[in-house]
N, CA, C and O atoms as a GROMACS GRO file, in nm:
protein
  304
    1UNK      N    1   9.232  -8.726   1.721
    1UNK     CA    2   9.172  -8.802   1.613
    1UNK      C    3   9.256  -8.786   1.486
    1UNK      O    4   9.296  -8.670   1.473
    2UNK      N    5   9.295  -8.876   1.384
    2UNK     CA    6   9.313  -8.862   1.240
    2UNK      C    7   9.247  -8.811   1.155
    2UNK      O    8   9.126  -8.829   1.134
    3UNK      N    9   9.308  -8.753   1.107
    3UNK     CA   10   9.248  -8.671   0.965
    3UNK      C   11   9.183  -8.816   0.876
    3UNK      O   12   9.091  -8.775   0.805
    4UNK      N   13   9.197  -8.920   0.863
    4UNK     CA   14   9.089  -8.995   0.786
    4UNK      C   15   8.950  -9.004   0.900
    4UNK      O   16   8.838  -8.954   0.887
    5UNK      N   17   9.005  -9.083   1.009
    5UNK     CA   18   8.865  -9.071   1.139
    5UNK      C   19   8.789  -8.963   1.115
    5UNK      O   20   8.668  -8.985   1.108
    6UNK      N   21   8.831  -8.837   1.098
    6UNK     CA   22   8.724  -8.711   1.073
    6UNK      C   23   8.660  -8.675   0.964
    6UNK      O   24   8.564  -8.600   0.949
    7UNK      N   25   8.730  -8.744   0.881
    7UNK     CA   26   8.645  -8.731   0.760
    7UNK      C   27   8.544  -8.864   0.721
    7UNK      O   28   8.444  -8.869   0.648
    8UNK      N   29   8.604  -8.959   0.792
    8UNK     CA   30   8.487  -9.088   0.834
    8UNK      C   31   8.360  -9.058   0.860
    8UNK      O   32   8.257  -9.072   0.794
    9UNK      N   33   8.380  -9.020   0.954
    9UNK     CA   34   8.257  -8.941   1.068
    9UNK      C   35   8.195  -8.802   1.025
    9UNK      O   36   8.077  -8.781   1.053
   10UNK      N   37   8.274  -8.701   0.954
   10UNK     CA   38   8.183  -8.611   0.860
   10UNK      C   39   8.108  -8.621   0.712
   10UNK      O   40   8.018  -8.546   0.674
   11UNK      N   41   8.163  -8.721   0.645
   11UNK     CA   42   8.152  -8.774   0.502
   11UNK      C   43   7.963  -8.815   0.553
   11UNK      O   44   7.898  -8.712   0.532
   12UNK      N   45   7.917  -8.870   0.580
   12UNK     CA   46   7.791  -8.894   0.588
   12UNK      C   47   7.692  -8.860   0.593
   12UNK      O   48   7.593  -8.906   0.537
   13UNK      N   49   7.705  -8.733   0.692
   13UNK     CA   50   7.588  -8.629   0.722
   13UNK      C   51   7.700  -8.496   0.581
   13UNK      O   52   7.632  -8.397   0.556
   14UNK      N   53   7.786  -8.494   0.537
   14UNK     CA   54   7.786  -8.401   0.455
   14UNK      C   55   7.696  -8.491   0.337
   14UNK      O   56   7.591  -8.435   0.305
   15UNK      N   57   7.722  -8.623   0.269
   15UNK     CA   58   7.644  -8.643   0.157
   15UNK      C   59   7.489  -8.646   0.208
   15UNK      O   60   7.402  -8.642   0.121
   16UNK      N   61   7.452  -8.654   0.342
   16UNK     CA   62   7.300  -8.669   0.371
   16UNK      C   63   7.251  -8.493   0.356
   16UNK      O   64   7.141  -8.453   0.318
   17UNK      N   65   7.320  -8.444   0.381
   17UNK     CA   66   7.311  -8.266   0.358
   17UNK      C   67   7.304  -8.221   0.200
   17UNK      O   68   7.205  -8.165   0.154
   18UNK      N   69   7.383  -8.242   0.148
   18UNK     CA   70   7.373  -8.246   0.014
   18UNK      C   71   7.292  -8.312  -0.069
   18UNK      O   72   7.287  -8.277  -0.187
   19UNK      N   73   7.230  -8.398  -0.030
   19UNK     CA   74   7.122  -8.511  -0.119
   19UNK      C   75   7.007  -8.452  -0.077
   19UNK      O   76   6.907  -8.477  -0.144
   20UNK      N   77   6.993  -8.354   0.050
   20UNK     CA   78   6.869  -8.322   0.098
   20UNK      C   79   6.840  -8.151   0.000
   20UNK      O   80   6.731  -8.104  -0.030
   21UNK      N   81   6.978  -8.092  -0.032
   21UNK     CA   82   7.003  -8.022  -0.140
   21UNK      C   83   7.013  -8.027  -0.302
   21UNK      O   84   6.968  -7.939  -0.375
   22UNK      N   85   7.084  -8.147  -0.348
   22UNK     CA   86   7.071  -8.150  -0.472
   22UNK      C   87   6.932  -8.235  -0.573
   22UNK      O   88   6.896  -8.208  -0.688
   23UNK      N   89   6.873  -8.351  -0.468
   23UNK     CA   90   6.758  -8.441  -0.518
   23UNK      C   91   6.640  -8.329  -0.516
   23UNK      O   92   6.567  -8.339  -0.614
   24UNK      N   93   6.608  -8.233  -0.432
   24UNK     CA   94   6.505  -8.123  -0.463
   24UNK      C   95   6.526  -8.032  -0.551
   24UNK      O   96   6.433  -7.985  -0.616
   25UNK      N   97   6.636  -7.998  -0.563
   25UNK     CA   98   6.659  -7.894  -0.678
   25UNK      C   99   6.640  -7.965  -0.818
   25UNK      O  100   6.552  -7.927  -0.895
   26UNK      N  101   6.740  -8.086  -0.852
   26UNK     CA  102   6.728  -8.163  -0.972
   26UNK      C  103   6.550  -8.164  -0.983
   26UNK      O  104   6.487  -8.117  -1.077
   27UNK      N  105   6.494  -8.226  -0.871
   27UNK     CA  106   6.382  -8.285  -0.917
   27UNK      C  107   6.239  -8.122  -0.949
   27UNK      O  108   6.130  -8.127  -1.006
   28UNK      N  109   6.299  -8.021  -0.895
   28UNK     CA  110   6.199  -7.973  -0.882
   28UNK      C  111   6.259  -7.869  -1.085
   28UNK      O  112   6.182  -7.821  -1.168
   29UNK      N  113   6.391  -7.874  -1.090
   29UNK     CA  114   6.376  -7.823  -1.244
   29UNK      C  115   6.340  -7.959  -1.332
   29UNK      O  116   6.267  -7.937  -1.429
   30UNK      N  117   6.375  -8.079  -1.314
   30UNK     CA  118   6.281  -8.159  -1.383
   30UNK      C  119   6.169  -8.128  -1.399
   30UNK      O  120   6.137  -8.161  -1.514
   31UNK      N  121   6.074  -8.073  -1.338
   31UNK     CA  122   5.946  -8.077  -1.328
   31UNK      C  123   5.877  -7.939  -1.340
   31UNK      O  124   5.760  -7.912  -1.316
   32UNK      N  125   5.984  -7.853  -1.385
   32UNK     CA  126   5.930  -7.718  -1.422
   32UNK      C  127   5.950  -7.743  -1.612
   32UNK      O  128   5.885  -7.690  -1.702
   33UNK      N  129   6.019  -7.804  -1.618
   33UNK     CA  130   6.043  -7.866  -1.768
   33UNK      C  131   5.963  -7.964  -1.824
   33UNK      O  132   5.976  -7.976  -1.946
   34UNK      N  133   5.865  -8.054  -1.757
   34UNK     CA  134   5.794  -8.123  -1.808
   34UNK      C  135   5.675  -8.098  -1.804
   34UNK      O  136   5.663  -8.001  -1.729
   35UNK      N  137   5.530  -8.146  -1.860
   35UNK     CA  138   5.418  -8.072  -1.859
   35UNK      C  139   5.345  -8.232  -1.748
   35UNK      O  140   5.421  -8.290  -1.671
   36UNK      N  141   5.214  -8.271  -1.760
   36UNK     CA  142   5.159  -8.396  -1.679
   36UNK      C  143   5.197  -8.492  -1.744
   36UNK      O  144   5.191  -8.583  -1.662
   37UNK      N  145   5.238  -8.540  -1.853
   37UNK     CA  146   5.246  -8.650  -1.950
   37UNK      C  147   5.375  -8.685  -1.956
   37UNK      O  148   5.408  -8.799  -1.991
   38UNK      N  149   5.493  -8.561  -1.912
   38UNK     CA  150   5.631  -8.595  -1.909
   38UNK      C  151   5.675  -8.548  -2.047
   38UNK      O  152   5.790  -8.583  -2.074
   39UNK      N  153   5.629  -8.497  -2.115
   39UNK     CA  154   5.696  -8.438  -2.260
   39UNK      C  155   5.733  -8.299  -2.232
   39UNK      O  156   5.672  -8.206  -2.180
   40UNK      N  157   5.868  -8.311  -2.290
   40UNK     CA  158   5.938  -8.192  -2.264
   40UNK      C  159   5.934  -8.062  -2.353
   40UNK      O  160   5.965  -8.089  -2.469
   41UNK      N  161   5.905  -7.921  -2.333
   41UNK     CA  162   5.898  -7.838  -2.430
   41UNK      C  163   5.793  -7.866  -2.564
   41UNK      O  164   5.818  -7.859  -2.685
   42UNK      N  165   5.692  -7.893  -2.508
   42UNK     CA  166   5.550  -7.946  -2.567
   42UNK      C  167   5.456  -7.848  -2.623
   42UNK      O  168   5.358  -7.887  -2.686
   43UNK      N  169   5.476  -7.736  -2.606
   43UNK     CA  170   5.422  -7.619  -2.585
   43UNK      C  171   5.416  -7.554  -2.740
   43UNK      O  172   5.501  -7.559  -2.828
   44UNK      N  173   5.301  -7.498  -2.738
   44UNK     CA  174   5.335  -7.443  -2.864
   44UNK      C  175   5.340  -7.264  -2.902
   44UNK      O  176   5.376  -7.203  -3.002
   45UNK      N  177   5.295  -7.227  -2.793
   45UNK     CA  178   5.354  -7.079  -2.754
   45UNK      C  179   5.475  -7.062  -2.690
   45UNK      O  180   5.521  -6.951  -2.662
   46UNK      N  181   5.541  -7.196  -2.661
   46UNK     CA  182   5.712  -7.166  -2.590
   46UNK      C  183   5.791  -7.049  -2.709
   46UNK      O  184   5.858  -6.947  -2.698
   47UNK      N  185   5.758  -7.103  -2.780
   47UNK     CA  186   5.858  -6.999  -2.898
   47UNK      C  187   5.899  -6.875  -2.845
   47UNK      O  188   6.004  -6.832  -2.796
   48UNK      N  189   5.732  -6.807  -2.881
   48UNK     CA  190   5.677  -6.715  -2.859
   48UNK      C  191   5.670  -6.624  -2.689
   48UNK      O  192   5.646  -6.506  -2.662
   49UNK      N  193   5.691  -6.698  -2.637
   49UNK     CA  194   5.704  -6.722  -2.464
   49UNK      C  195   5.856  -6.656  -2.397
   49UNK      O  196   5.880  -6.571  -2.312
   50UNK      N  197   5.955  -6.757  -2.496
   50UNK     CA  198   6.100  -6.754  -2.466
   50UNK      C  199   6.141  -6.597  -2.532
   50UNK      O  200   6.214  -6.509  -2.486
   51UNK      N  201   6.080  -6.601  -2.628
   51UNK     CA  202   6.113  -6.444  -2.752
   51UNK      C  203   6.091  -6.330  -2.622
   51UNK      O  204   6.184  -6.260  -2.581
   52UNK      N  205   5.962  -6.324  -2.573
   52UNK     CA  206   5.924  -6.232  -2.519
   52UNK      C  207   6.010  -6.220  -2.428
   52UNK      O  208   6.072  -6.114  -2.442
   53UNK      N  209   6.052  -6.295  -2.319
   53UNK     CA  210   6.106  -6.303  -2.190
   53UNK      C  211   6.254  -6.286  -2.194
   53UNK      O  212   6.330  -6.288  -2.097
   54UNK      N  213   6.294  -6.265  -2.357
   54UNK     CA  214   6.441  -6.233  -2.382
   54UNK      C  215   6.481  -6.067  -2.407
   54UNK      O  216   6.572  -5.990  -2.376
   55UNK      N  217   6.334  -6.066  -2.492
   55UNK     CA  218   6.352  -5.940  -2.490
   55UNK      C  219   6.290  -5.864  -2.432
   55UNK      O  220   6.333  -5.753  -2.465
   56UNK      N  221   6.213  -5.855  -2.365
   56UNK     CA  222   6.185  -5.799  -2.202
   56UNK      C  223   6.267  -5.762  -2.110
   56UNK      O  224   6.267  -5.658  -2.043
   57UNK      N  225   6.375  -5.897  -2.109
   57UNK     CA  226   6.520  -5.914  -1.985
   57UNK      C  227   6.594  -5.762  -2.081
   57UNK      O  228   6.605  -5.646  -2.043
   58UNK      N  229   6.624  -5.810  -2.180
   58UNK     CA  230   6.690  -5.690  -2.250
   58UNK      C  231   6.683  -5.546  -2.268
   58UNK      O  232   6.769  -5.458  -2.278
   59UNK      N  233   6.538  -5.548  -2.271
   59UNK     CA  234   6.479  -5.436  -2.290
   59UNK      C  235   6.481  -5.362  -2.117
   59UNK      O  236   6.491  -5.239  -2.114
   60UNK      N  237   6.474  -5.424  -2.002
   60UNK     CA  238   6.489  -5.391  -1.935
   60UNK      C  239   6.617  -5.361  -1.872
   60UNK      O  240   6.623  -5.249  -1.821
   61UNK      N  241   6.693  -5.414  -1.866
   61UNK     CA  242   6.804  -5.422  -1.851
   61UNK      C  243   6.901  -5.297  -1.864
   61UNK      O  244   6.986  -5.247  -1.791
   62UNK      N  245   6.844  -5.267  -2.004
   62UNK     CA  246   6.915  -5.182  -2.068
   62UNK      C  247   6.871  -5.018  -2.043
   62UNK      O  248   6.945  -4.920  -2.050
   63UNK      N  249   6.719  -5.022  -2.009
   63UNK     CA  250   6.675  -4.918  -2.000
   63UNK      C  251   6.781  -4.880  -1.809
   63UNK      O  252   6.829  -4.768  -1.793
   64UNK      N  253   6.795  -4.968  -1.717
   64UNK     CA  254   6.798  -4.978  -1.600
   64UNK      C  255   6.927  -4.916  -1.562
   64UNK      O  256   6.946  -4.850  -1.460
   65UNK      N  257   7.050  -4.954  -1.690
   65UNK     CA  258   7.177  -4.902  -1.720
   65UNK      C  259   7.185  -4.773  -1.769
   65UNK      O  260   7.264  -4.696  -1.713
   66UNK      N  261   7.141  -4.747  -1.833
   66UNK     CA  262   7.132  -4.672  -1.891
   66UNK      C  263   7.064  -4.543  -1.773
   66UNK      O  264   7.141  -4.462  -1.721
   67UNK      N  265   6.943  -4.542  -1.750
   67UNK     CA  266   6.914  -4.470  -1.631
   67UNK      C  267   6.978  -4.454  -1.490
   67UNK      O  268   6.953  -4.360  -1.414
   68UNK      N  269   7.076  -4.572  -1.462
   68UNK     CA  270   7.177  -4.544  -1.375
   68UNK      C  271   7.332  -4.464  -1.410
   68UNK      O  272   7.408  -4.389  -1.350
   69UNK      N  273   7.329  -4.518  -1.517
   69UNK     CA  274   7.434  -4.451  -1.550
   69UNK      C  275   7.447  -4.298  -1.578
   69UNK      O  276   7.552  -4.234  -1.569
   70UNK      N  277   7.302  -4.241  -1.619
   70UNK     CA  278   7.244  -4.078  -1.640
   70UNK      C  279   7.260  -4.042  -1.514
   70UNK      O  280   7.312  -3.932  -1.502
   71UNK      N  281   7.226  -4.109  -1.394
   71UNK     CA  282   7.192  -4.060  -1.220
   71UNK      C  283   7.362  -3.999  -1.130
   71UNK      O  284   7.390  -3.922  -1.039
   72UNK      N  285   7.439  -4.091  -1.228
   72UNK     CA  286   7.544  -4.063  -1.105
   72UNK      C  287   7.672  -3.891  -1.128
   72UNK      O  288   7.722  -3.803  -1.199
   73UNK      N  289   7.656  -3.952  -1.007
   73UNK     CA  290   7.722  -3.818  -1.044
   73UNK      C  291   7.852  -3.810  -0.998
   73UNK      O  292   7.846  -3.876  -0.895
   74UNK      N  293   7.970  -3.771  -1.010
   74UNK     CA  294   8.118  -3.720  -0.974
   74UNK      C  295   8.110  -3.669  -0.840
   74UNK      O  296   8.012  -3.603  -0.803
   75UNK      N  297   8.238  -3.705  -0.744
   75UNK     CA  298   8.244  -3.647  -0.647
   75UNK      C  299   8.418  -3.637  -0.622
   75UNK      O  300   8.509  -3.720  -0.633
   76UNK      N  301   8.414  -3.510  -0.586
   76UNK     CA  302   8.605  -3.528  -0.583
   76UNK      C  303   8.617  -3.497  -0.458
   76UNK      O  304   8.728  -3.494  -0.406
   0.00000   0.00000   0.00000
């Protein structure tokens, strides 16, 4: 077979593979972003929401490094 023939014949089921991958993902963060009405970031505790969940990530994070980094120990 030719290298175009094979990519004839794979090109189809790769974009049918991929559309079965990218149209659920797109559609499902669309829709973690919108509320029932379709307005985006509508919220009025998002502020307040995003603040927390930043510094939470941080706050954790740091404690997690920090406690791993106390644990290890040298080995020669």
């Amino acid at each position: 077979m030719t290298r175009g023939l094979k990519w004839a014949m794979l090109g189809p089921a790769l974009a049918f593979i991929g559309l079965m991958i990218v149209f659920p993902l797109v559609f499902t963060v669309n829709l973690s972003f919108t509320n029932a009405f379709g307005a985006v970031f509508d919220y009025q505790e998002y502020d307040l929401a995003a603040a927390v969940l930043v510094l939470f990530t941080l706050v954790i994070v740091g404690v997690v490094m920090i406690l791993r980094r106390g644990g290890r120990r040298e080995t020669t």
